[in-house]
N, C-alpha and C positions, 0 to 999 in steps of 0.2 A: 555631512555636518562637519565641525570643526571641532575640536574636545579636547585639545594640548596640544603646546605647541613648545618651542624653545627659543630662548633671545638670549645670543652668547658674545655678541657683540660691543662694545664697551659704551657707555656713553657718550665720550669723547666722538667716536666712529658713528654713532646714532645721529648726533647735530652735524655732522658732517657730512652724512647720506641724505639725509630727509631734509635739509636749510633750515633747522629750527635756529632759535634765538638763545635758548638757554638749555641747560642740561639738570639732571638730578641723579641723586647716589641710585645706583643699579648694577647690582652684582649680575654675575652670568646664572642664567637661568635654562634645565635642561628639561625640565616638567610643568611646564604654568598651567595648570588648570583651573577650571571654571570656577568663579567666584573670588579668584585671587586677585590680588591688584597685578594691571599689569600697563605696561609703556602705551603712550598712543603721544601721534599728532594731531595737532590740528589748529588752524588760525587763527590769530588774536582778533580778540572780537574789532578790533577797528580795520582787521584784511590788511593792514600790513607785515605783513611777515610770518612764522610758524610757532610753534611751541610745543615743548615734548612734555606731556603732562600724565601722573598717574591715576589710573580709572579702575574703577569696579569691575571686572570679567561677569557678566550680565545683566540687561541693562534693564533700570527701575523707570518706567515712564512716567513724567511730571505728574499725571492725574494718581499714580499710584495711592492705594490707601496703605499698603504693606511694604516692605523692602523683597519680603519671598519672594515674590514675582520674579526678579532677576536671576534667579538661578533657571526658570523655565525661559530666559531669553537672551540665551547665551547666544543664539546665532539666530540669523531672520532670512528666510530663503526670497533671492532676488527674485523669483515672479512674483510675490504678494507685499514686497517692503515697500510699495507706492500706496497700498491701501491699507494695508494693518494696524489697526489703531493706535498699537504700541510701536510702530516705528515711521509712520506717515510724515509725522512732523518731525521726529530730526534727519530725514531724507531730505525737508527741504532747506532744514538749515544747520546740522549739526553733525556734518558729516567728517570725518575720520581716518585717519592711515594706521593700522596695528602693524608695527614693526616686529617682524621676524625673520629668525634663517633657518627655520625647519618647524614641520608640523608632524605629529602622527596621526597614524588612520591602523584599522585591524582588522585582520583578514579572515575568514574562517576557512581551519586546515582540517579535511577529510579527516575521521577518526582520532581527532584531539578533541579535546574537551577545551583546551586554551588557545584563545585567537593567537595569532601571530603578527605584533605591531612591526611599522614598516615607520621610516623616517624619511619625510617628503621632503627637499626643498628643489630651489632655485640653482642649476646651474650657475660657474664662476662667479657673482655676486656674493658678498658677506653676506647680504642682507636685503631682504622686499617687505614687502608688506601689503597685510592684509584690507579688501575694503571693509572698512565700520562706520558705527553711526554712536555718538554721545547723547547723555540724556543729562540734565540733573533736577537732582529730588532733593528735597527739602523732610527730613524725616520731624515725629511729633517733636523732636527736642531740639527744631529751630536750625539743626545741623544741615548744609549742605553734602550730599553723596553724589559724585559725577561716575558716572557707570557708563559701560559699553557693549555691544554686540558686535559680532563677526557675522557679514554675508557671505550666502553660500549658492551654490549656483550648478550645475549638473556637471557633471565628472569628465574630464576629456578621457580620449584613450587609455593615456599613464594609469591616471586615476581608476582609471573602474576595472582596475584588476585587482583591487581591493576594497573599493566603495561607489555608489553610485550618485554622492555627493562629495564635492570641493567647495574649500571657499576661495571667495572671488581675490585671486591676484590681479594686484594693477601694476601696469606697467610703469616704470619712472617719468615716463613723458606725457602721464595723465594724472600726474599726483596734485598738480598745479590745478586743472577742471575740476576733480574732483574735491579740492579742498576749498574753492572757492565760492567766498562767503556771500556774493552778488548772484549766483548761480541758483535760485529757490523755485525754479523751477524742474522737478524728477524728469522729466522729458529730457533735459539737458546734460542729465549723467545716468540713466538709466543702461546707455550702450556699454556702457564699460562693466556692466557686471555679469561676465562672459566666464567661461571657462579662458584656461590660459594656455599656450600651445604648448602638446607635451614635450614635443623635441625638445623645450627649453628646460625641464624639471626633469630630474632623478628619484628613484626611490631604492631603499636598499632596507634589510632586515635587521631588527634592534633586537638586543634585549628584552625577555622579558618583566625587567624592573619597571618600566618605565609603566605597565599595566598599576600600579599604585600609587598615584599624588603625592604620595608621602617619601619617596623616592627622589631625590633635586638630588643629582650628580652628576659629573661625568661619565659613568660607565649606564646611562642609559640612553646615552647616543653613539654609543660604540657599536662599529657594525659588525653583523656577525660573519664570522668564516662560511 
């Protein structure tokens, strides 16, 4: 699964990695967890060009009767996100980039009683991102709510020395496939939601601050000695 992650990268740098069109106020972030608002891409509805827009961290499906739900669908595992009823339909059209430069994952260490979180990213890159999918809900008071999900996908080598799920990184050279608004058919991006190769990704050991939401700092991406 996916459960926190970090975007410490500036806006400025975000419309300049991903080609979006515009930007918005985003401070650096070392802890975003579930249910927080958090950055994503994705394509102006007329497919020209990108946008960096902010979403709800779990995603509420149009037929919703409650907004609850989206805290149980923070992530959608790629073998079932073609048929799941809560994310069938925006696979075929409301698909997503979640920008990030590190994720945590936690480990369980023999005779501790507290896991020990580990900070994922991406080799030399600032910045990658995650595949997702957007949704929006219309709650009883007429409001619009645009939310999101994280895909996830089975663990390369790196990975599964601490979990036996990831979520799906895309490569820069599939951000274009996969955000494209013509594309509504799952068959046609289904391949990209792969494990990602490990030689390309590092992991190193954090703090254990970072184990509490309530924690947004710097010294919970400080790696340990």
């Amino acid at each position: 699964m996916c459960g926190r992650y970090t975007l410490r990268v500036s806006p400025a740098e975000l419309a300049e990695l991903f080609g979006v069109m515009n930007q918005f106020d985003w401070s650096p972030r070392y802890n975003i967890a579930p249910t927080q608002t958090v950055a994503a891409v994705r394509s102006l509805e007329n497919g020209e060009g990108r946008e960096l827009v902010p979403l709800k961290w779990g995603l509420i499906p149009f037929w919703a009767k409650d907004a609850k739900i989206g805290s149980n669908l923070i992530n959608a595992r790629a073998d079932t996100v073609a048929t799941k009823p809560a994310f069938r339909a925006a696979l075929k059209k409301k698909r997503c980039l979640i920008p990030v430069d590190g994720f945590y994952e936690w480990q369980v260490v023999p005779g501790q009683k507290v896991k020990q979180p580990y900070l994922i990213s991406v080799k030399v890159v600032p910045a990658f991102a995650f595949a997702g999918l957007w949704e929006h809900w219309t709650n009883p008071e007429s409001q619009r709510v645009d939310s999101c999900t994280i895909i996830t996908t089975d663990a390369n080598e790196l990975m599964q020395q601490v979990h036996h799920r990831m979520p799906v990184i895309l490569d820069p050279a599939d951000y274009g496939r996969w955000l494209d608004p013509n594309q509504q058919d799952p068959k046609g991006v289904v391949d990209l939601l792969k494990p990602f190769p490990p030689e390309k990704m590092q992991l190193v050991p954090v703090s254990t601050l970072v184990n509490s939401p309530r924690n947004e700092k710097p010294e919970c991406v400080q790696t340990l000695s």
